[in-house]
Biopython code that builds the backbone (N, CA, C, O; Angstrom):
import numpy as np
from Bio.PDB.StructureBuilder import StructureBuilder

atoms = [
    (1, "UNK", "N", (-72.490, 50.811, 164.970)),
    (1, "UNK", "CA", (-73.195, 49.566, 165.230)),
    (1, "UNK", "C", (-72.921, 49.117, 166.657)),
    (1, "UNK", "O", (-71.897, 49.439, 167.259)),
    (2, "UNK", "N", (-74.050, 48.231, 167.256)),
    (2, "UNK", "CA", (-73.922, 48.193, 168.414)),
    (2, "UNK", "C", (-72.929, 46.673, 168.785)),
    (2, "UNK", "O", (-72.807, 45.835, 167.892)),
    (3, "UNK", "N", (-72.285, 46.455, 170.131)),
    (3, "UNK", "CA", (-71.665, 44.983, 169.919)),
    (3, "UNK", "C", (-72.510, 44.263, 169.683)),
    (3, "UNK", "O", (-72.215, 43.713, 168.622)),
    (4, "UNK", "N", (-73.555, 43.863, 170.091)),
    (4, "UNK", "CA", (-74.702, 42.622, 170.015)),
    (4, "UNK", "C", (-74.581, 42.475, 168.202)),
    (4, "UNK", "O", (-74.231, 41.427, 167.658)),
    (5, "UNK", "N", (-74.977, 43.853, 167.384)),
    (5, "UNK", "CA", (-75.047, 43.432, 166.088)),
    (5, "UNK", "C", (-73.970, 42.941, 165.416)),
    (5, "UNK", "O", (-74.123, 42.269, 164.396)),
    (6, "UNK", "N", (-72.391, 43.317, 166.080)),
    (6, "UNK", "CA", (-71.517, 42.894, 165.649)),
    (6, "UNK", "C", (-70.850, 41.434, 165.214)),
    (6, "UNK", "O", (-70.313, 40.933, 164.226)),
    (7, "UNK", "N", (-71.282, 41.004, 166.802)),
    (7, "UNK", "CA", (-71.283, 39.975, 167.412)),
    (7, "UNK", "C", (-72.169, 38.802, 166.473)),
    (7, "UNK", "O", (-71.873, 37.631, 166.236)),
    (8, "UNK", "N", (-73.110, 39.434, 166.138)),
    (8, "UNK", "CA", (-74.532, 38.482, 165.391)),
    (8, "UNK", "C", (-73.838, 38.553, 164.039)),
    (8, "UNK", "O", (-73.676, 37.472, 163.474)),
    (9, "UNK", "N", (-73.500, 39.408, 163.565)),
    (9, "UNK", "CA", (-72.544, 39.266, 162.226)),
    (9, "UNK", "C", (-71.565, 38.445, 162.196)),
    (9, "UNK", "O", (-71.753, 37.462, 161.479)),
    (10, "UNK", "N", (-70.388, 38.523, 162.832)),
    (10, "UNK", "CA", (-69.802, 37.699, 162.756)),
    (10, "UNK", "C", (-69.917, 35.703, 163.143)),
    (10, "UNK", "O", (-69.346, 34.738, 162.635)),
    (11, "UNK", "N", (-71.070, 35.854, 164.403)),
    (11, "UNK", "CA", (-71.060, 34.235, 164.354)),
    (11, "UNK", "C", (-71.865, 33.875, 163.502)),
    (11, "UNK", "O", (-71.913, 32.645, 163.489)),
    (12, "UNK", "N", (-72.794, 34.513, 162.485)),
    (12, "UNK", "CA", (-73.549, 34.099, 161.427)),
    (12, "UNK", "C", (-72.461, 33.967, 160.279)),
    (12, "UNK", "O", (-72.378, 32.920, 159.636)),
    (13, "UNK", "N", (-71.622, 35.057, 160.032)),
    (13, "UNK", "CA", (-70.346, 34.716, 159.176)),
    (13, "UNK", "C", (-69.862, 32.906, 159.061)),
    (13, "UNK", "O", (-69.928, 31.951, 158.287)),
    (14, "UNK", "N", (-69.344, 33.300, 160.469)),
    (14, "UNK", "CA", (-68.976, 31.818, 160.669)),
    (14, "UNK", "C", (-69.850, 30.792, 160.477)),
    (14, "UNK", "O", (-69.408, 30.293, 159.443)),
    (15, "UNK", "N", (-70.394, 30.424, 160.659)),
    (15, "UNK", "CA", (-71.800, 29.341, 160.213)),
    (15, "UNK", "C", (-72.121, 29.685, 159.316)),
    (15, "UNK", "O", (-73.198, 29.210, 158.957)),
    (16, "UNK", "N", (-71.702, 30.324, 158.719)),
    (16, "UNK", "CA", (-72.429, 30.130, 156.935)),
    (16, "UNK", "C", (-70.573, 29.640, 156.108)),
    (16, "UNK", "O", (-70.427, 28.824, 155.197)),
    (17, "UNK", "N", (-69.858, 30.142, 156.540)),
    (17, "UNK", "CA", (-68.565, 29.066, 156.057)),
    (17, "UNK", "C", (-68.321, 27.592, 156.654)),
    (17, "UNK", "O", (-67.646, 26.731, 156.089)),
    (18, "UNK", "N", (-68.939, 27.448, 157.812)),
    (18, "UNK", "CA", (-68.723, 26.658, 158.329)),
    (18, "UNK", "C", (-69.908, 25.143, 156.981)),
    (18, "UNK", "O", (-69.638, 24.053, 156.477)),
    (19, "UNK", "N", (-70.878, 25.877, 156.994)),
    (19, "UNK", "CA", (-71.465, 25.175, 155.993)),
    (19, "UNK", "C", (-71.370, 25.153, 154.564)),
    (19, "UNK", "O", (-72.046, 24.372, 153.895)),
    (20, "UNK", "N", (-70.477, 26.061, 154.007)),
    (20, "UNK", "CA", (-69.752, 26.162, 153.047)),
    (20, "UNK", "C", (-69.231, 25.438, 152.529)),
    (20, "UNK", "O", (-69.340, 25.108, 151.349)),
    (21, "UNK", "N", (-68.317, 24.913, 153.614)),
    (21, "UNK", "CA", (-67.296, 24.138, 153.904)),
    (21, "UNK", "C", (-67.675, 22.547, 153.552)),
    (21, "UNK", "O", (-67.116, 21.820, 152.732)),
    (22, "UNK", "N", (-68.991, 22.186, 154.577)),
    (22, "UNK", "CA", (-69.808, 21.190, 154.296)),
    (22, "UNK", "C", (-70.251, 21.289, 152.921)),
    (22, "UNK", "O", (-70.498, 20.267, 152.281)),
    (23, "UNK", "N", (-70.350, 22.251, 152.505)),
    (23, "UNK", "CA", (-71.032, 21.387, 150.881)),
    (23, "UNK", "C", (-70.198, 20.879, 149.963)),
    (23, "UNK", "O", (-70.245, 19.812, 149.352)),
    (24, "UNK", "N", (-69.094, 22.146, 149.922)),
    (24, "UNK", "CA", (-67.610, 21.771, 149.082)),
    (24, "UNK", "C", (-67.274, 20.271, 149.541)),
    (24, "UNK", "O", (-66.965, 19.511, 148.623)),
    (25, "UNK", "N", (-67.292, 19.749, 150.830)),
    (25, "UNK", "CA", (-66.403, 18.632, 151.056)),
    (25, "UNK", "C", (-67.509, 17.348, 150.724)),
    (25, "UNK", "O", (-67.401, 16.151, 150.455)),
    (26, "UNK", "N", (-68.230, 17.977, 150.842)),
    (26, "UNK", "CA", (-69.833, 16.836, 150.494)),
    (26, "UNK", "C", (-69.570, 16.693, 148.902)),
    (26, "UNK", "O", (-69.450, 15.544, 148.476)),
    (27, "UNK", "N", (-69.477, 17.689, 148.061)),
    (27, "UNK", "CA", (-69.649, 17.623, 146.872)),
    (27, "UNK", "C", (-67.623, 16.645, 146.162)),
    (27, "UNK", "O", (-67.608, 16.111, 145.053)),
    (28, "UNK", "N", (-66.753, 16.654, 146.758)),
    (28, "UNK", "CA", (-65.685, 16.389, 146.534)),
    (28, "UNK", "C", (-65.284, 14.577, 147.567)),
    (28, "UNK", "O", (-64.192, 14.046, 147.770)),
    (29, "UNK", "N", (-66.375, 14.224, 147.889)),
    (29, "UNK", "CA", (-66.535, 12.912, 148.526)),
    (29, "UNK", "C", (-65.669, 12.944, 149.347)),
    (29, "UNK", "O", (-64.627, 12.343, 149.083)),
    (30, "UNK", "N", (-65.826, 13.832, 150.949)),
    (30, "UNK", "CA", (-64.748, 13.406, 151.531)),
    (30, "UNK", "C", (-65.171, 13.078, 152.366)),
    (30, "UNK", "O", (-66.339, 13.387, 152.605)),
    (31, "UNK", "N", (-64.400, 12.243, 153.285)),
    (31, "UNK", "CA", (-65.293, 11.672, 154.394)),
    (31, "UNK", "C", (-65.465, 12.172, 155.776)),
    (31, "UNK", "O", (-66.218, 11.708, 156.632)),
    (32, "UNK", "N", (-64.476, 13.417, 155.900)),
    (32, "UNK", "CA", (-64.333, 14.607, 156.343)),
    (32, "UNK", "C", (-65.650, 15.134, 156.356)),
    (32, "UNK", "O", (-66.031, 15.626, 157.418)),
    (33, "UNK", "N", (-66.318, 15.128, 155.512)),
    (33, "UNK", "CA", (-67.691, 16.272, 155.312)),
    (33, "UNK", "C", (-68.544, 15.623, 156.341)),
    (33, "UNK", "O", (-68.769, 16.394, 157.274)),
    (34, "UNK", "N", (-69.103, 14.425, 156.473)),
    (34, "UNK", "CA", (-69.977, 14.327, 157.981)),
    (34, "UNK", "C", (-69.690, 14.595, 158.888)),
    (34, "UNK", "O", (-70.619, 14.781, 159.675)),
    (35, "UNK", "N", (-68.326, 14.794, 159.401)),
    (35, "UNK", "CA", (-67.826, 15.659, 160.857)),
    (35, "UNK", "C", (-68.316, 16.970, 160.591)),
    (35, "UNK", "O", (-69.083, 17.489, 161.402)),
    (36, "UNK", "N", (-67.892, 17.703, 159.327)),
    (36, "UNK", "CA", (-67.867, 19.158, 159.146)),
    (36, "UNK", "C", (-69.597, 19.265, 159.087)),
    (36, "UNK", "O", (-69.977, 20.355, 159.515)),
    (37, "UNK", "N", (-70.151, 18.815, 158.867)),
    (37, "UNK", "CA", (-71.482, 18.318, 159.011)),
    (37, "UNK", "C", (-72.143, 18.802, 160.179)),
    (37, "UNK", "O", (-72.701, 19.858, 160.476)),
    (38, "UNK", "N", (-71.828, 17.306, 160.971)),
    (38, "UNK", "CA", (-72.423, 17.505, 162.481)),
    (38, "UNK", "C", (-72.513, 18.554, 163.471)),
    (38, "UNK", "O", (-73.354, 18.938, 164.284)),
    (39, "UNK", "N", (-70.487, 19.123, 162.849)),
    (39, "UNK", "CA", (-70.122, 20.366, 163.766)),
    (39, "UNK", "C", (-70.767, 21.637, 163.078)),
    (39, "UNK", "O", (-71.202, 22.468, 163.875)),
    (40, "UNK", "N", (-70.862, 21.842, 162.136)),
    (40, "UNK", "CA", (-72.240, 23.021, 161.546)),
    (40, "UNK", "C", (-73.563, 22.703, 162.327)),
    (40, "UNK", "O", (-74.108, 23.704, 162.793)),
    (41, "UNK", "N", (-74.174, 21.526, 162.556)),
    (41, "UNK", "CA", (-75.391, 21.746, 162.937)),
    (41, "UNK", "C", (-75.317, 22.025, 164.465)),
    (41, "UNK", "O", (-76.238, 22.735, 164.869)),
    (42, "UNK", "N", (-74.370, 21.596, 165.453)),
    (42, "UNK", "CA", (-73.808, 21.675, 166.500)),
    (42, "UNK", "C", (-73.650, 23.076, 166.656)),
    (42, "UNK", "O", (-74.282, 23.483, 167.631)),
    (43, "UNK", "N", (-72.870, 24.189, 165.881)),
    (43, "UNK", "CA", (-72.549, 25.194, 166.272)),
    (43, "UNK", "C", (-74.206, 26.168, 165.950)),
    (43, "UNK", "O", (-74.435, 27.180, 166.612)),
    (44, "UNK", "N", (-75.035, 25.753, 165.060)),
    (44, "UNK", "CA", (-76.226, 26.157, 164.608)),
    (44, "UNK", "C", (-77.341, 26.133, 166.192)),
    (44, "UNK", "O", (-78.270, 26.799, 166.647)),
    (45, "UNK", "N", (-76.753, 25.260, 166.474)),
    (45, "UNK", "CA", (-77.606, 25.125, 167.816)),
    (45, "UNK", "C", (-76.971, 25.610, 169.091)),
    (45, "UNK", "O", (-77.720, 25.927, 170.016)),
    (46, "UNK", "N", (-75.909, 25.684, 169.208)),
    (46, "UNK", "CA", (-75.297, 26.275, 170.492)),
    (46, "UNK", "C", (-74.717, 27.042, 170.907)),
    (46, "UNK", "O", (-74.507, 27.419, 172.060)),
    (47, "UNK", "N", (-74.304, 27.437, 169.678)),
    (47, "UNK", "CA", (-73.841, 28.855, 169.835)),
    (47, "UNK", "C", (-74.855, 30.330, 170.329)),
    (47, "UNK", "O", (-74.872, 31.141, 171.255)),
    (48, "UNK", "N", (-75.550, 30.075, 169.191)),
    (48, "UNK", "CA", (-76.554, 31.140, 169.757)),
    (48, "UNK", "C", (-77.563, 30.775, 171.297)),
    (48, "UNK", "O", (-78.218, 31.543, 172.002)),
    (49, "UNK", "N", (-77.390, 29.668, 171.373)),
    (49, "UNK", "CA", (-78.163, 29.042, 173.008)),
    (49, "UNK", "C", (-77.036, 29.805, 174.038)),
    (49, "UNK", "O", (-77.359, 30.487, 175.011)),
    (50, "UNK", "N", (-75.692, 29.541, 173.611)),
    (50, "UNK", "CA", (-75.032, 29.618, 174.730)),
    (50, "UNK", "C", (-74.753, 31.474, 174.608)),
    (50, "UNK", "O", (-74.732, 32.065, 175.688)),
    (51, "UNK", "N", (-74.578, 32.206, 173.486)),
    (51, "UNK", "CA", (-74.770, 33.844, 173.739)),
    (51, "UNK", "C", (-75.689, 34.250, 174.223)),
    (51, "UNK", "O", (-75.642, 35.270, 174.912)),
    (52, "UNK", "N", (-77.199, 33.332, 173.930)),
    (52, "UNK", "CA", (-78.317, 34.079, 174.428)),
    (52, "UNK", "C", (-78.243, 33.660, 176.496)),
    (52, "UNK", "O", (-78.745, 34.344, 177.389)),
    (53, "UNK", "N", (-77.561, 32.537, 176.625)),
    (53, "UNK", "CA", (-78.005, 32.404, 178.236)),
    (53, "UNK", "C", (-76.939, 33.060, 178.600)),
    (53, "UNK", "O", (-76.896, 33.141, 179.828)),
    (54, "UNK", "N", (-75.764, 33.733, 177.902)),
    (54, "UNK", "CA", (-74.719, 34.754, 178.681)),
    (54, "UNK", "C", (-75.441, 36.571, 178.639)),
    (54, "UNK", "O", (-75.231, 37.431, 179.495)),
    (55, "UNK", "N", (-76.016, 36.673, 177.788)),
    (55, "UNK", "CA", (-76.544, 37.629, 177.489)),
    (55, "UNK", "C", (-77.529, 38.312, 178.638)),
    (55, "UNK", "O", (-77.579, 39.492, 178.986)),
    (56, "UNK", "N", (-78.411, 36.999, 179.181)),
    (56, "UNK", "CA", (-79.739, 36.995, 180.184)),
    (56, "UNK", "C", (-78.463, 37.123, 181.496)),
    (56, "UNK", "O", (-78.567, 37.686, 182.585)),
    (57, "UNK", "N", (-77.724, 36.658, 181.131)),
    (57, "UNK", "CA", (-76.608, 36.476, 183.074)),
    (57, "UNK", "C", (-76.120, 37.518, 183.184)),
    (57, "UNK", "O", (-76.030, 38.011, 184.308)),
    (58, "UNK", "N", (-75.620, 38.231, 181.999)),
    (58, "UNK", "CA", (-75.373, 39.609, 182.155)),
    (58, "UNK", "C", (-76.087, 40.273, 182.692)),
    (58, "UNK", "O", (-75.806, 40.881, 183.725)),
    (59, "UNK", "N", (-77.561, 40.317, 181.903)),
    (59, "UNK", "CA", (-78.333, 41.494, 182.608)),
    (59, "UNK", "C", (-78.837, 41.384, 183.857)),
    (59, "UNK", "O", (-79.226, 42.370, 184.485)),
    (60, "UNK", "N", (-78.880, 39.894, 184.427)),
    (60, "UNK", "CA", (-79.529, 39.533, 185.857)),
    (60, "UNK", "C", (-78.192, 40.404, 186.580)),
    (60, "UNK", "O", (-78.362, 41.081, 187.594)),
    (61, "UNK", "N", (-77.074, 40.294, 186.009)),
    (61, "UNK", "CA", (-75.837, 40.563, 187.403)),
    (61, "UNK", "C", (-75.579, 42.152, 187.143)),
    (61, "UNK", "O", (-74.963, 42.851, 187.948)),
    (62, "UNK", "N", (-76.189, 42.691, 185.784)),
    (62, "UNK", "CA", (-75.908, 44.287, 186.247)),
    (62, "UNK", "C", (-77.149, 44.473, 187.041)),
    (62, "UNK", "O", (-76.999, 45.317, 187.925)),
    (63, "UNK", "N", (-78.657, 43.789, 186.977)),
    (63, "UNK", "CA", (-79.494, 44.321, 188.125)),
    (63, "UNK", "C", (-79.357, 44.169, 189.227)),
    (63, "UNK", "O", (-79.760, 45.073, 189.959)),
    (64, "UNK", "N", (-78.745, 42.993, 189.823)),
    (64, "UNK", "CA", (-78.120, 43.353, 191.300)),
    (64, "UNK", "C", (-77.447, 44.050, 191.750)),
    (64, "UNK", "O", (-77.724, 44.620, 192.805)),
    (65, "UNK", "N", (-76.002, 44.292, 190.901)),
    (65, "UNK", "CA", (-75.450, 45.315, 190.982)),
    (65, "UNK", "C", (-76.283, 46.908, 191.174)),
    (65, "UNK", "O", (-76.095, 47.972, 191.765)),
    (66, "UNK", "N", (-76.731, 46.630, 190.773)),
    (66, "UNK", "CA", (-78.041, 48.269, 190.888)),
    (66, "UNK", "C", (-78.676, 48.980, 192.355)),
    (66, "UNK", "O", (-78.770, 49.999, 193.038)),
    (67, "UNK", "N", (-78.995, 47.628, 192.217)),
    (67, "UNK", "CA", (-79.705, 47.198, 193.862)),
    (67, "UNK", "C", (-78.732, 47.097, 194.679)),
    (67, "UNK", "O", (-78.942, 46.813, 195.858)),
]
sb = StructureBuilder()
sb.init_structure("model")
sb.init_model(0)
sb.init_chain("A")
sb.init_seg("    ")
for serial, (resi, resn, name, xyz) in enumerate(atoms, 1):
    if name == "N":
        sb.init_residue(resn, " ", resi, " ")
    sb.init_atom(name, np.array(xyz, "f"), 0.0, 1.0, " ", f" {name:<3s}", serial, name[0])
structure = sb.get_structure()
């Protein structure tokens, strides 16, 4: 397997416990669970924003390198 797929496995891992997490603490009234909340939808959104704009910087800086 290649790293990229690895990589996509595991931070999907994580965000799916991470929301796991949120339901268990949702379902057990804690007040804990709207942080664990926010930070699931937080990592849902930025994580993959922030691999995909390292991903594009990579490949811009091995094409200079080329050149």
């Amino acid at each position: 397997m290649s790293k990229k797929r690895i990589g996509a496995i595991l931070a999907l891992g994580l965000i799916g416990i991470l929301y796991g997490a949120t339901i268990i603490l949702a379902f057990l009234d804690s007040s804990f669970a709207r942080s664990c909340l926010m930070a699931a939808l937080f990592c849902t959104i930025v994580i993959p924003t922030v691999i995909y704009a390292y991903m594009v910087i990579v490949k811009v800086l091995k094409r200079r390198d080329k050149k």
